[in-house]
C-alpha positions in Angstrom: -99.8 100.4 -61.7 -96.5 101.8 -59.7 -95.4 99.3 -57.4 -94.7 102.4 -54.9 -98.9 102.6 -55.0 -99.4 99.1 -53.6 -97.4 98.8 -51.0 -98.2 99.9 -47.3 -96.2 99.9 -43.9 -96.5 96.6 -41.5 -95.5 97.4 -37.6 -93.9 95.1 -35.7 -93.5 96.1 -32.5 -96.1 94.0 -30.7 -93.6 91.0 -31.0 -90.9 93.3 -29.5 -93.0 94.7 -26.7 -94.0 90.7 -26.4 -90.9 89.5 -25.7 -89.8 92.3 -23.4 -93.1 92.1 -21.5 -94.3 95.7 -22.5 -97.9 96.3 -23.0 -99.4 99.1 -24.8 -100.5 101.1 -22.3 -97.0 101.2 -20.5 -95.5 102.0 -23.7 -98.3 104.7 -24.7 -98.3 106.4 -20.9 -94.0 106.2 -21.3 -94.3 107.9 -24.5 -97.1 110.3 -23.5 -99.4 109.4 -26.5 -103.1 108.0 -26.3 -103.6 103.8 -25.7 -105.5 104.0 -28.7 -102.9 105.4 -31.0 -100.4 102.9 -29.8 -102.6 100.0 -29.7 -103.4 100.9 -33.5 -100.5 101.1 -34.5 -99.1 97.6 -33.3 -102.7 96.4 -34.1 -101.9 97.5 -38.0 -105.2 99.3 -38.2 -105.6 101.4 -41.4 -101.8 101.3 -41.9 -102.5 102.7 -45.6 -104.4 105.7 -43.9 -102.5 106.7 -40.9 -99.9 109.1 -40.5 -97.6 108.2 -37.8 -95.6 111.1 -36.9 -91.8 110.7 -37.2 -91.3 112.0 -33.7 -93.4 109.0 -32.8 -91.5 106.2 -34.8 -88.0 107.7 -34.1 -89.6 107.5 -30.0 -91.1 103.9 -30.8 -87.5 102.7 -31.8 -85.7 104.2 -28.7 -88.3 103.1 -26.1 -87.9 99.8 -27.9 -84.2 99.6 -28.3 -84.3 97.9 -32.2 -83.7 99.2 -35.5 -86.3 100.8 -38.1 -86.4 97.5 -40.2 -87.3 95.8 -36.3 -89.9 98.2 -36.3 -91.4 98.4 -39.8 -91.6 96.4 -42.5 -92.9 97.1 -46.1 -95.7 94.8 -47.4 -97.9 94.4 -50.5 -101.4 95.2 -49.2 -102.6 92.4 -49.9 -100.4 90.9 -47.7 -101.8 93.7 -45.0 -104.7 92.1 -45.3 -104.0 88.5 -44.7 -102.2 89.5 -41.7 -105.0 91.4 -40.5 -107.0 88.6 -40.8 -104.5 86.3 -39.0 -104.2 88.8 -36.2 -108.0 88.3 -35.1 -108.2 84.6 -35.7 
């Protein structure tokens, strides 16, 4: 199998907004996109499935103030997974 096929996007931004004390709903009312969206999104819901718009992650990064690799990280889907799992421990 193409490695390309087993990969998937991981976001990071809940640490970020963490440390700079931003919840999702600030950042999704800021933004002018829906709670839900935002929440998952840093919630890495269905990452292989969604479609964030590149508006949306070029908006992220700005509101944010941190690089696409701050942002986003590639991950084996398995590894998706585990952090999933993690995330709601």
């Amino acid at each position: 199998m193409e490695k390309w096929k087993t990969v998937t996007l991981k976001c990071k931004a809940k640490e970020i907004m963490d440390n700079k004390g931003i919840t999702a709903y600030q950042m999704a009312k800021d933004l002018g996109v829906r709670r839900n969206t935002v929440n998952d999104i840093i919630r890495n819901n269905e990452m292989e499935k969604r479609r964030i718009p590149a508006t949306l992650i070029a908006q992220m990064k700005v509101y944010l103030d941190c690089s696409f690799d701050d942002l986003f990280e590639v991950i084996e889907k398995e590894e998706q997974k585990e952090s999933e799992d993690k995330f709601w421990r």
